[in-house]
C-alpha positions in Angstrom: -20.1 -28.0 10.7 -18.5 -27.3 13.7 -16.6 -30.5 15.3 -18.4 -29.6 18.8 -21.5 -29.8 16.8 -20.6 -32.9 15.2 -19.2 -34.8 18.1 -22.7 -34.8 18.8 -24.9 -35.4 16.1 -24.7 -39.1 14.6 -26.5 -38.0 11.1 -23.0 -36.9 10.1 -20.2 -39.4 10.2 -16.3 -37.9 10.8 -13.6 -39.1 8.5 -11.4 -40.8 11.2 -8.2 -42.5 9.8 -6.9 -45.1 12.0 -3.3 -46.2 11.1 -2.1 -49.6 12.7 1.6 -50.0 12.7 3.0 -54.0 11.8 5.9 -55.1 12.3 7.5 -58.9 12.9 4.2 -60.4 13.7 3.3 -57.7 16.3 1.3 -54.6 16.9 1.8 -51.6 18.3 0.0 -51.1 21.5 -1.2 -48.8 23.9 -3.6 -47.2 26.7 -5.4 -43.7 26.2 -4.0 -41.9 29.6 -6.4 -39.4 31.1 -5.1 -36.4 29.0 -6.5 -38.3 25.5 -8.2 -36.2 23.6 -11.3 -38.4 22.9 -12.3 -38.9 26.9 -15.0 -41.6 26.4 -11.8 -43.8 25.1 -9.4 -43.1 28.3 -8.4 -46.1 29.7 -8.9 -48.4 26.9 -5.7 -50.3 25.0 -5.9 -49.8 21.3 -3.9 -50.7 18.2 -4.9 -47.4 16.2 -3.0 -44.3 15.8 -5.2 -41.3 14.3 -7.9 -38.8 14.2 -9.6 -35.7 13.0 -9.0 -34.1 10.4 -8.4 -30.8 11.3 -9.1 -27.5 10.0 -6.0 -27.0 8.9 -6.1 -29.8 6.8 -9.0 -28.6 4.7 -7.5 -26.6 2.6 -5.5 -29.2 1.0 -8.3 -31.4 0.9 -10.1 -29.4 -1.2 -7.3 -29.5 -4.3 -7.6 -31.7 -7.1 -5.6 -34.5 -5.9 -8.0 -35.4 -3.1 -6.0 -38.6 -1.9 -2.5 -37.3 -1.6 -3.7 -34.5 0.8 -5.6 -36.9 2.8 -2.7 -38.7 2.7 -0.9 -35.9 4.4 -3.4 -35.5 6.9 -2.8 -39.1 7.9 1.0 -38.2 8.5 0.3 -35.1 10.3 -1.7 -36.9 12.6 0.5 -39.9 13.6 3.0 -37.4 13.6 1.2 -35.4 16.5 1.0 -39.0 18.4 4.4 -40.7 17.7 7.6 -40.5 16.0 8.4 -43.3 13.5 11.7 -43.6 13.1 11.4 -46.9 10.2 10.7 -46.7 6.4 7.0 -48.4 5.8 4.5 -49.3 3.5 1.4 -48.2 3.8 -2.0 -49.7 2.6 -5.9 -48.6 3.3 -7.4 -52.1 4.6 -11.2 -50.9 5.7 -13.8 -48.8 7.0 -15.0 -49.1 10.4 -19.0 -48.0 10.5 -19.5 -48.8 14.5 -22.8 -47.3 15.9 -22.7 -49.2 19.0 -21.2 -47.0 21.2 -21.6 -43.0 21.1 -18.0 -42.4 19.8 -18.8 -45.5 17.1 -22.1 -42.7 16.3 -20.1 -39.9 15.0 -17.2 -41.5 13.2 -16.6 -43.3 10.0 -12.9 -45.3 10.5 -10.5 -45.3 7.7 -8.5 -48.8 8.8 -4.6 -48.3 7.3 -1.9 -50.9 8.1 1.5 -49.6 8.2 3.9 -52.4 7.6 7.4 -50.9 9.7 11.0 -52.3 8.1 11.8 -52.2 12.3 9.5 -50.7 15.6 11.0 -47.7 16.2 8.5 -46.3 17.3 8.1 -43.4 20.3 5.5 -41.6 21.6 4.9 -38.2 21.6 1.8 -38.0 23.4 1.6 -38.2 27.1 -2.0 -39.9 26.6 -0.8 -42.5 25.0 1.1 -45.3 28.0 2.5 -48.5 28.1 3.2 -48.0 24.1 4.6 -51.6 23.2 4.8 -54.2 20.2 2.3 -57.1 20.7 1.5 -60.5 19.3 -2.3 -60.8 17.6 -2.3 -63.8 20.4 -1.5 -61.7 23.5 -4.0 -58.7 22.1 -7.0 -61.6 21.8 -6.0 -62.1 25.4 -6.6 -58.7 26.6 -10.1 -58.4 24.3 -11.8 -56.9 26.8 -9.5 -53.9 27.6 -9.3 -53.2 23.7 -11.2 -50.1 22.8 -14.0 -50.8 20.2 -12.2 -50.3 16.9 -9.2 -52.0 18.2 -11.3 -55.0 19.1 -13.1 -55.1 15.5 -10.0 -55.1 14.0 -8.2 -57.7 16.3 -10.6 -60.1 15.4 -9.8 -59.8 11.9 -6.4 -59.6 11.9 -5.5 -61.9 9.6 -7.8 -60.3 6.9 -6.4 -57.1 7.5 -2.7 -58.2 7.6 -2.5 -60.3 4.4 
């Protein structure tokens, strides 16, 4: 289906992965600038890295060994959005199935944690500002500028980060 098709139509779900980065206790952070992709998220802090799967990425997905080329999708993608210049570990945590908000309708969240050995980490994006490291304490503290997913999974950080 066409993504301008499904953008739109909440009887299909998107495969989003959404990869936060850990590292010392804290969590890398940002704000969608006005050139984000997603628009209905600009403004918003979040604590996920990720997105579509693209076309491109079809292909692959379509081979035998399902997980390793959605694993590749997941490193094209942060790829696209940041460089991460740290040797990690990487673990698939949850699914985020959000219908209460319009971009929530149309997209299924695949919740990794990527535990960093140190936070190099740079954007590559011009969307993505004020990129920092944070406690779970001072993101609680700024709940209300998280961006949905961000927020669900700042609540539970302590499940997620075990």
């Amino acid at each position: 289906m066409p993504r301008s098709r499904a953008e739109q139509d909440p009887a299909f779900k998107q495969l989003i992965p959404y990869v936060i980065m850990a590292c010392e206790g804290k969590y890398l952070s940002y704000v969608r600038g006005k050139r984000a992709g997603e628009t209905r998220l600009v403004g918003n802090r979040s604590i996920g890295i990720g997105g579509h799967i693209n076309p491109a990425d079809e292909a692959p997905l379509l081979t035998a060994d399902l997980r390793e080329a959605y694993l590749t999708a997941v490193a094209r993608e942060v790829a696209e959005e940041a460089t991460v210049d740290s040797p990690h570990r990487d673990r698939i945590v949850a699914l985020i199935n959000d219908d209460s908000t319009e971009v929530g309708k149309v997209h299924l969240g695949i919740v990794h944690v990527w535990t960093l050995d140190a936070p190099n980490v740079v954007r590559r994006e011009q969307m993505l500002t004020q990129m920092t490291f944070l406690s779970a304490e001072e993101l609680r503290a700024a709940s209300d500028s998280l961006e949905t997913w961000s927020r669900i999974c700042v609540e539970r950080m302590e499940e997620l980060i075990y």
